[in-house]
C-alpha positions as CSV (number, residue, x, y, z in Angstrom):
1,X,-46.5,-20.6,-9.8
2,X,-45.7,-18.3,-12.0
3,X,-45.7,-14.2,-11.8
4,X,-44.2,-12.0,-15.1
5,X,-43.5,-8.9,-16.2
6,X,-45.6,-6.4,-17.6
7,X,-45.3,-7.3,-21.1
8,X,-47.0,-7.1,-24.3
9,X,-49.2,-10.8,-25.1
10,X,-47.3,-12.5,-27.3
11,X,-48.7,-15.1,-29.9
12,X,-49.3,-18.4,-28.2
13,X,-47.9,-22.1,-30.2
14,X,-50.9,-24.9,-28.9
15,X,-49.9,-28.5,-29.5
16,X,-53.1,-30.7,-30.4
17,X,-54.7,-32.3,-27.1
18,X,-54.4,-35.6,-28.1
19,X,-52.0,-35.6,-31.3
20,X,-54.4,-37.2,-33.3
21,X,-57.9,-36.1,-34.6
22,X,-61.0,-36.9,-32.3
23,X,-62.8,-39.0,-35.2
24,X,-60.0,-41.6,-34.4
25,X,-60.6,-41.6,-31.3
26,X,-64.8,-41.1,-30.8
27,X,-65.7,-41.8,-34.4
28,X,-67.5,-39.3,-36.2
29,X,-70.9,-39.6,-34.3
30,X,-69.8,-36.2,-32.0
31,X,-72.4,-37.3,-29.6
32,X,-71.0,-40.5,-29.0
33,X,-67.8,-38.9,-28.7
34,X,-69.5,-36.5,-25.6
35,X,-71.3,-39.4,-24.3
36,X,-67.5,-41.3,-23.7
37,X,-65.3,-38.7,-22.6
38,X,-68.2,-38.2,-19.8
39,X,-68.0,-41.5,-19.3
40,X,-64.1,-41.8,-19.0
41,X,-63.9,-38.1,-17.0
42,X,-66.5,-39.3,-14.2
43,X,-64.8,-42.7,-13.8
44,X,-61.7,-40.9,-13.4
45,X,-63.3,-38.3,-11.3
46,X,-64.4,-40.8,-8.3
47,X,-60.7,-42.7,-8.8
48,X,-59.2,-38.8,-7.6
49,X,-62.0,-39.0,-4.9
50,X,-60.9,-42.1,-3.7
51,X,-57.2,-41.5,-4.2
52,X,-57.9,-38.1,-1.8
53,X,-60.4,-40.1,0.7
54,X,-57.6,-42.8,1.3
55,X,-54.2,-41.3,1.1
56,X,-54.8,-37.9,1.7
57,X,-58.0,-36.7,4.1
58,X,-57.0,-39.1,7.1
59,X,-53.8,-37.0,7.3
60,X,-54.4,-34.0,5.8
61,X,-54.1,-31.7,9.3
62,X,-51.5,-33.2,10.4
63,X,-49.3,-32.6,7.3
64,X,-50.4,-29.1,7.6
65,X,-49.5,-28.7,11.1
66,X,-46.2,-29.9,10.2
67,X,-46.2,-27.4,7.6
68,X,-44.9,-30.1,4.7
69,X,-46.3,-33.3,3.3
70,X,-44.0,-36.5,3.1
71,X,-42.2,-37.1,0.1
72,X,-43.7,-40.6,-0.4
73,X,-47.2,-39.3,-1.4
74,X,-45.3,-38.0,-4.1
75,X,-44.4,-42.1,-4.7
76,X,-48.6,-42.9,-3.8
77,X,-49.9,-40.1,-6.4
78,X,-48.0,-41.9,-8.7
79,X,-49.0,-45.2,-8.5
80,X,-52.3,-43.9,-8.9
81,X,-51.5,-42.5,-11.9
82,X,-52.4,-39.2,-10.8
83,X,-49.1,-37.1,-12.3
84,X,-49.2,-36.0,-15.3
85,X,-51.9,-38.1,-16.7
86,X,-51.5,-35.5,-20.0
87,X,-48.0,-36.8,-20.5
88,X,-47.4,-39.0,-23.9
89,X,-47.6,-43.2,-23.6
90,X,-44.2,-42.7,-25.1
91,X,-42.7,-41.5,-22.0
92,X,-44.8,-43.8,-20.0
93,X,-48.1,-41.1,-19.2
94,X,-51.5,-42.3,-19.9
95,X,-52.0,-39.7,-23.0
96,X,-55.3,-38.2,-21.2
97,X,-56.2,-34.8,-22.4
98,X,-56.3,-31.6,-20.4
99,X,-59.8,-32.3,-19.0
100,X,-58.1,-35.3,-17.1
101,X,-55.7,-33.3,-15.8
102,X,-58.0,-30.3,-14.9
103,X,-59.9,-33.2,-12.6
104,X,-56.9,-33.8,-10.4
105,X,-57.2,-29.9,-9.6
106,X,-60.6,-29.6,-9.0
107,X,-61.2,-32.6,-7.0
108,X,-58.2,-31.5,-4.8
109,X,-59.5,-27.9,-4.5
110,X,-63.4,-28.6,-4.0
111,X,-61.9,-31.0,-0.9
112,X,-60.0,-28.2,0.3
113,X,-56.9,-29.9,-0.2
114,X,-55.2,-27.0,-1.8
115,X,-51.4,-27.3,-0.4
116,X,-51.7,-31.1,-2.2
117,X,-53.4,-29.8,-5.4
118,X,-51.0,-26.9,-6.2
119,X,-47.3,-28.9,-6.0
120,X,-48.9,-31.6,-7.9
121,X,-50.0,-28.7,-10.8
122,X,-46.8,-27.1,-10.5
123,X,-45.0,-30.7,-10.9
124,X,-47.5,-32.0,-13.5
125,X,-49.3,-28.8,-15.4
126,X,-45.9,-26.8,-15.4
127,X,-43.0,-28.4,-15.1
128,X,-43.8,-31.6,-16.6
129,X,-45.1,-29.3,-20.4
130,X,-42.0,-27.3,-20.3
131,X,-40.3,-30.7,-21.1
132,X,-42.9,-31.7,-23.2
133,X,-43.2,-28.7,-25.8
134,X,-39.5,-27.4,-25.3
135,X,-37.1,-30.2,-24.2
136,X,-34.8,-32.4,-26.1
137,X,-35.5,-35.9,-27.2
138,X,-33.1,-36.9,-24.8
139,X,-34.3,-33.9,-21.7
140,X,-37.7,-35.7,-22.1
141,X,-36.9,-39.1,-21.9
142,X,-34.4,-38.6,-19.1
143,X,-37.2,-36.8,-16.9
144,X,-40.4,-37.3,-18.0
145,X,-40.9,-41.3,-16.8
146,X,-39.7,-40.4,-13.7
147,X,-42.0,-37.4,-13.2
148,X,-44.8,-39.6,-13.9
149,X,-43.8,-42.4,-11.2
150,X,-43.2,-39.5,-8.7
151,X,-39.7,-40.7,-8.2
152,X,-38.4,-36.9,-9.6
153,X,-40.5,-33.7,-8.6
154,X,-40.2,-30.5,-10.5
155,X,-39.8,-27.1,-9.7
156,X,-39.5,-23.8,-11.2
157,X,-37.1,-21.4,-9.7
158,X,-38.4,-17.9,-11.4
159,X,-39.4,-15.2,-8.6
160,X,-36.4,-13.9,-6.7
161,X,-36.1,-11.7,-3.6
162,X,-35.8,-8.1,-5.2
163,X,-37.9,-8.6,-8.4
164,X,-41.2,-10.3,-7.7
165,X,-43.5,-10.2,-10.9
166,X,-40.3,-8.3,-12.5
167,X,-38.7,-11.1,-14.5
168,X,-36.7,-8.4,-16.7
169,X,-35.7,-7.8,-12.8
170,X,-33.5,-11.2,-12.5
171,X,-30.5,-11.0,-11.0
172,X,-29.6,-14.9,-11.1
173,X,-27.0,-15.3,-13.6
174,X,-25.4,-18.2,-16.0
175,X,-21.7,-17.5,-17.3
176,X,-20.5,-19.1,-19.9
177,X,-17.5,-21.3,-18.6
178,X,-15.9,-23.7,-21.7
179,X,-18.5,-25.8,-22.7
180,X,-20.8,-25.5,-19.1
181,X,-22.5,-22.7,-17.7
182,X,-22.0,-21.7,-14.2
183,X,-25.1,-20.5,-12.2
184,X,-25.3,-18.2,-9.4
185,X,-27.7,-16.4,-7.6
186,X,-31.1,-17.2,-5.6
187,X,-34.5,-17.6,-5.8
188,X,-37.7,-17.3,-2.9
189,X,-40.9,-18.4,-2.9
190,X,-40.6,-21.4,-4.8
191,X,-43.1,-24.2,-4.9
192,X,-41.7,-27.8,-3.8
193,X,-38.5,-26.7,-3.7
194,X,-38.0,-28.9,-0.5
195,X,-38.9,-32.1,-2.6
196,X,-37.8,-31.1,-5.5
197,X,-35.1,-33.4,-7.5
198,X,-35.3,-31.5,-10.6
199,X,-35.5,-27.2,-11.1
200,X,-36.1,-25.4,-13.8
201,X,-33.8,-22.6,-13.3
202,X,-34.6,-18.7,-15.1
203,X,-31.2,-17.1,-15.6
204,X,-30.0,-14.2,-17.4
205,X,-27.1,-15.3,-20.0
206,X,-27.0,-11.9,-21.9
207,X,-26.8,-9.0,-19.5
208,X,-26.6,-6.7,-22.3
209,X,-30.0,-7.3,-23.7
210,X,-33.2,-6.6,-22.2
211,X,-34.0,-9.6,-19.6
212,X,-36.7,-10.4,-22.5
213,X,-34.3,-11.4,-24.6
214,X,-30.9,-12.1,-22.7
215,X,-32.8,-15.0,-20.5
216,X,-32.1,-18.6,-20.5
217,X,-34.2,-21.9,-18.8
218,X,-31.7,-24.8,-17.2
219,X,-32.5,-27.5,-16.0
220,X,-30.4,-28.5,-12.2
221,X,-30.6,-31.9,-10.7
222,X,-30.8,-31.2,-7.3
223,X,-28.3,-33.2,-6.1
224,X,-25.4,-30.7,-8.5
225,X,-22.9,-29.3,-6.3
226,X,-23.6,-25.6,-5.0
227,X,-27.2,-26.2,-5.4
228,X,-28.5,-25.5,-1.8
229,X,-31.8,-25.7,-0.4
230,X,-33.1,-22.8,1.9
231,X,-35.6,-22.9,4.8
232,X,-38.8,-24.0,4.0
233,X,-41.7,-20.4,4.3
234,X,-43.8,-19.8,6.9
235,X,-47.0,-19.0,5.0
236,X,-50.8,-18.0,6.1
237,X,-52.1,-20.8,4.3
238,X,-51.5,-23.2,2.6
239,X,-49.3,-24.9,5.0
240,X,-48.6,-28.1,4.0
241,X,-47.1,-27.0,0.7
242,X,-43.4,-26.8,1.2
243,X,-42.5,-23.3,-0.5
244,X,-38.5,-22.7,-0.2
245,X,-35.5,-20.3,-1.0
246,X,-33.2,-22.2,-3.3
247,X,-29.5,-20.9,-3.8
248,X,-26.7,-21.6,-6.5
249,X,-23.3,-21.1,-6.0
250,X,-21.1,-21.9,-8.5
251,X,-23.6,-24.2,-9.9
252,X,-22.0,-26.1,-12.9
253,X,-24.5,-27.5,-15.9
254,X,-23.4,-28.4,-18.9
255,X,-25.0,-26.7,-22.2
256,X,-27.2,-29.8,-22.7
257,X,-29.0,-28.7,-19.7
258,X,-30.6,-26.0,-21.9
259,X,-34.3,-26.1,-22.2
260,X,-35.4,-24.3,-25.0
261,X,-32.8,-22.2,-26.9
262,X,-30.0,-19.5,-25.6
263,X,-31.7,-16.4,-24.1
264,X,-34.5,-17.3,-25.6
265,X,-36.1,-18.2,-22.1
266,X,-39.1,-15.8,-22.1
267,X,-40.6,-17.1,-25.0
268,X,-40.9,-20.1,-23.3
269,X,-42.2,-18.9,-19.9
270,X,-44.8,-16.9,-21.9
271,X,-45.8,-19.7,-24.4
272,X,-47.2,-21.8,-21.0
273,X,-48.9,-19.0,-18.9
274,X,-52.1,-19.7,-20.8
275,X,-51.8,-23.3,-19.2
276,X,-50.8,-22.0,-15.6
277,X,-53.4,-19.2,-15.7
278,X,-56.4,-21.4,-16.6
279,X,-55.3,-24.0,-13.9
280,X,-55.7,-21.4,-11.5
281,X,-58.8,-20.5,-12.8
282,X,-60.5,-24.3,-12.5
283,X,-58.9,-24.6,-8.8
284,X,-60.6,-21.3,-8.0
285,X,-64.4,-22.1,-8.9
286,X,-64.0,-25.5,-7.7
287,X,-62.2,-24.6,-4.4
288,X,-65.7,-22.0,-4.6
289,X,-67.9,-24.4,-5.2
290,X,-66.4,-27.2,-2.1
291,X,-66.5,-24.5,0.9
292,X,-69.9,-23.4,-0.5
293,X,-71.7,-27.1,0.2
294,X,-69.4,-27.7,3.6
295,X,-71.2,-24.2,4.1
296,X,-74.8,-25.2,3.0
297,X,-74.3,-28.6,5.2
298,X,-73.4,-26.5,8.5
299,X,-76.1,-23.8,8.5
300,X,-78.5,-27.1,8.2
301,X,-77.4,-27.8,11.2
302,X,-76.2,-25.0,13.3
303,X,-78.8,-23.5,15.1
304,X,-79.5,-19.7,16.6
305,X,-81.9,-18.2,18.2
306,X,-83.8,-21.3,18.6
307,X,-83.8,-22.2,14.4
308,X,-81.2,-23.1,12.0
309,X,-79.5,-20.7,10.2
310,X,-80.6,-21.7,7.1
311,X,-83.8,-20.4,8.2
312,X,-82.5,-17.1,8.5
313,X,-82.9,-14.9,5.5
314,X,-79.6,-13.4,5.5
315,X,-78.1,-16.7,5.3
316,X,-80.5,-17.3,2.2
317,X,-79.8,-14.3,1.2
318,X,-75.6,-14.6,1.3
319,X,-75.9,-18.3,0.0
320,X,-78.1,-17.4,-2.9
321,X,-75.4,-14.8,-4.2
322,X,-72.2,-16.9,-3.5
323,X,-74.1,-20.0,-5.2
324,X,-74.8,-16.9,-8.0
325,X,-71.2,-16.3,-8.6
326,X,-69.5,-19.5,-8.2
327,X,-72.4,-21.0,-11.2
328,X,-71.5,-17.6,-13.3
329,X,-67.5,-18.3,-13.1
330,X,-68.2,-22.1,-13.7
331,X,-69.6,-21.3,-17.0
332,X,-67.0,-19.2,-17.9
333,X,-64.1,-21.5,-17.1
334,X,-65.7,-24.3,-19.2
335,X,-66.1,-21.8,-22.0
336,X,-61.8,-21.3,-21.4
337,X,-61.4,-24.5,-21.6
338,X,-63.3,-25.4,-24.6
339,X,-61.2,-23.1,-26.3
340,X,-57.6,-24.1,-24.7
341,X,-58.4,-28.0,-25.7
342,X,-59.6,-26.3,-29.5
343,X,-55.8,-23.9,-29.1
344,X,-57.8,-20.9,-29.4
345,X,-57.9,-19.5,-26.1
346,X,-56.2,-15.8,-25.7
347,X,-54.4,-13.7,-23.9
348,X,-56.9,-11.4,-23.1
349,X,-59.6,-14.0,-22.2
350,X,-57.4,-16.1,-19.6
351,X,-56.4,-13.1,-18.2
352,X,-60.1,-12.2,-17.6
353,X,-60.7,-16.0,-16.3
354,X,-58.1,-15.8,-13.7
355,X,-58.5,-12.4,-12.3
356,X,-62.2,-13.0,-12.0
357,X,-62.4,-16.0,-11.0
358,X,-59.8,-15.6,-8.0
359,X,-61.7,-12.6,-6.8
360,X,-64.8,-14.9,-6.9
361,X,-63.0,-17.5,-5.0
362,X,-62.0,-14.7,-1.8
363,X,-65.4,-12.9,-2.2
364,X,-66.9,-16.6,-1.6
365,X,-64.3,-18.1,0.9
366,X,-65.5,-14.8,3.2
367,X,-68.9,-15.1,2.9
368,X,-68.5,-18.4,4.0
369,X,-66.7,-18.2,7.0
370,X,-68.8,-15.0,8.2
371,X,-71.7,-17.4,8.2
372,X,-70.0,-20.1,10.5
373,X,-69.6,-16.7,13.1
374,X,-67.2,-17.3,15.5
375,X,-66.5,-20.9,14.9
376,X,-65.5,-20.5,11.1
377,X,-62.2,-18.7,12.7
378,X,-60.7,-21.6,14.2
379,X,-58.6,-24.0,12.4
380,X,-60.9,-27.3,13.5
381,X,-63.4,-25.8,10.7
382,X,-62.5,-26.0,7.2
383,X,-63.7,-22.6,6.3
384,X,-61.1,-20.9,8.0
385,X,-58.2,-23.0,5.9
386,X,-60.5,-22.3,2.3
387,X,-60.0,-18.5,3.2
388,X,-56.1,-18.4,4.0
389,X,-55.7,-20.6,1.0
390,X,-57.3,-18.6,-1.0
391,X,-55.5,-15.1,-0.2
392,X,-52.6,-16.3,-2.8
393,X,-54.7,-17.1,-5.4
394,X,-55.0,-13.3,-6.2
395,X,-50.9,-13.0,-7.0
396,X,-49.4,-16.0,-8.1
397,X,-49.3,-16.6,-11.7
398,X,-49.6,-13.3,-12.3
399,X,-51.3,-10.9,-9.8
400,X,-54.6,-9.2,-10.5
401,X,-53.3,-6.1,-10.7
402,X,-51.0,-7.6,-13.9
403,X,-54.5,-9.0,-15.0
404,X,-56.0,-5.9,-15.4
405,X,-53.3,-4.4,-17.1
406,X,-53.2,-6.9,-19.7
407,X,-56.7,-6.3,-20.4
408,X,-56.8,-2.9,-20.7
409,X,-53.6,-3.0,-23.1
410,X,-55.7,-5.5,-25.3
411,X,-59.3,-2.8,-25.3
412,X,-57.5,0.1,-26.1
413,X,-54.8,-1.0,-28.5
């Protein structure tokens, strides 16, 4: 995921969700249209249910115990046509729309299958639309097939040890050598970067610049000399998500590895966080809305004091205003993503999305274990992962504290 600097919102470029008007696709009876894509997003909605029933719950604890999941679900999620759904037939991608894609994240998140969910967004929702809206003809069709199969997973190698939301702060460097560019430097905290076969790396190119405009994407084939894979994190959640150090040393690329233009990087990492930020914003009210019914379903049955809990007006009480906040945040994610699909969602307003809704999703995730007592801190109970998991939600992709200074920049300019 992605954290930036503190920098002014720049204006935002949307392609068209589907790349060719809805009365082609619906006809020009809107309801019609509604009554479909309901139709087609509930279908696909119980195939992602299924997908995570099969291949993923039976293991799920295990994978997390062994703090990475195997690289052949990678292989199974796309077989099932779950990675990048929103990709173009052209590259082989079933040409969905964002809602599709959105579907994948929720269903992972309201199963509490969060350490799945987030590669796959990173692989699919990130990576995969940096290709897509800034790569080559060639970059595209050289990556994006095989992202879609699952044979290649992305990565984006941004954060590094000393600069942390600080992206003017990069270190990581790309000289100029002949007609290649030589890499060196490192990178932490960097999502699949144990199964990664492709990385997106953020290099400065222009150290005389500011990094805002002396910054340059690459894209690195893991398997390019001097490109070395660190140890895999130790995290408090989210376990089963491999998060790595990555080094380069010497890491030759040749300048058709360029995605996007020469230190024009930024604009590119800025033209997508609208994307990323939303994403995190569904995964929050869904993950939300998940622990609250495990929640619901265990004070039917606990008992105390010789009733269930449920019969305890506290636990009314602390149900009624989780249930409260998750439904108020639901709204206001389908509202963002209304105006994404329509490209007319801001700066401002998925900044306010994914602070609040992320704050919703700890406030929740606590409430919830309080109510299992005692039992909802041990790892056999699901409440306890939804509340660990939930702890990063606040900083990546910009923390909340970077939020709220976005905000306030927007009122009071």
């Amino acid at each position: 995921m992605i954290d930036e600097a503190l920098i002014e919102p720049q204006p935002q470029t949307f392609l068209s969700p589907h790349g060719v008007g809805d009365e082609f696709l619906y006809g020009a009876d809107p309801l019609k249209k509604e009554i479909k894509m309901t139709e087609e997003l509930e279908l696909f909605r119980n195939n992602v249910r299924r997908f995570i029933a099969d291949e993923v719950a039976p293991d799920y604890e295990n994978w997390e115990r062994a703090e990475i999941f195997p690289r052949e679900l990678w292989l199974a999620l796309g077989r099932q046509g779950l990675l990048c759904v929103d990709m173009p037939e052209t590259y082989g991608g079933a040409g969905a729309d964002f809602l599709f894609s959105m579907i994948i994240q929720e269903e992972f998140a309201r199963a509490n299958f969060v350490s799945v969910g987030g590669p796959v967004s990173v692989h699919s929702d990130i990576v995969a639309h940096y290709i897509l809206n800034y790569g080559t003809e060639e970059q595209k069709r050289e990556y994006l097939p095989r992202m879609i199969t699952g044979e290649c997973v992305g990565a984006v190698a941004m954060t590094e040890p000393g600069s942390g939301s600080d992206l003017q702060g990069i270190r990581t460097t790309a000289r100029r050598d002949g007609d290649d560019f030589l890499i060196n430097g490192s990178k932490t905290f960097i999502t699949n970067g144990q199964h990664s076969d492709l990385v997106i790396v953020v290099a400065r190119t222009d150290l005389d610049v500011p990094g805002s405009r002396g910054t340059t994407l690459f894209m690195v084939d893991s398997s390019t000399a001097g490109f070395q894979r660190g140890r895999n994190l130790e995290k408090i959640g989210l376990h089963a998500s491999d998060t790595s150090e990555l080094f380069f040393d010497d890491v030759r690329v040749p300048a058709s590895c360029i995605l996007g233009q020469l230190d024009q990087g930024f604009a590119v990492l800025m033209g997508e966080l609208q994307r990323e930020r939303l994403a995190l914003a569904v995964v929050a009210v869904a993950a939300a809305e998940g622990i609250l019914d495990e929640t619901i379903a265990y004070v039917k049955e606990r008992k105390a004091f010789g009733a269930p809990l449920s019969e305890l007006q506290n636990t009314r009480f602390k149900l009624a205003e989780a249930a409260t906040d998750a439904r108020v945040h639901r709204s206001f994610v389908e509202e963002c993503k209304r105006l994404f699909m329509a490209g007319e969602l801001d700066v401002t307003t998925v900044s306010m999305a994914k602070a609040s809704t992320t704050e919703m999703q700890c406030r929740v995730a606590d409430t919830c274990l309080q109510l299992h007592g005692g039992y909802g801190y041990m790892r056999e109970y699901g409440v306890s992962r939804a509340y660990v998991d939930a702890r990063v939600q606040r900083i990546y992709g910009g923390t909340s504290e970077i939020m709220r200074e976005l905000i306030s920049r927007s009122l009071l300019s």
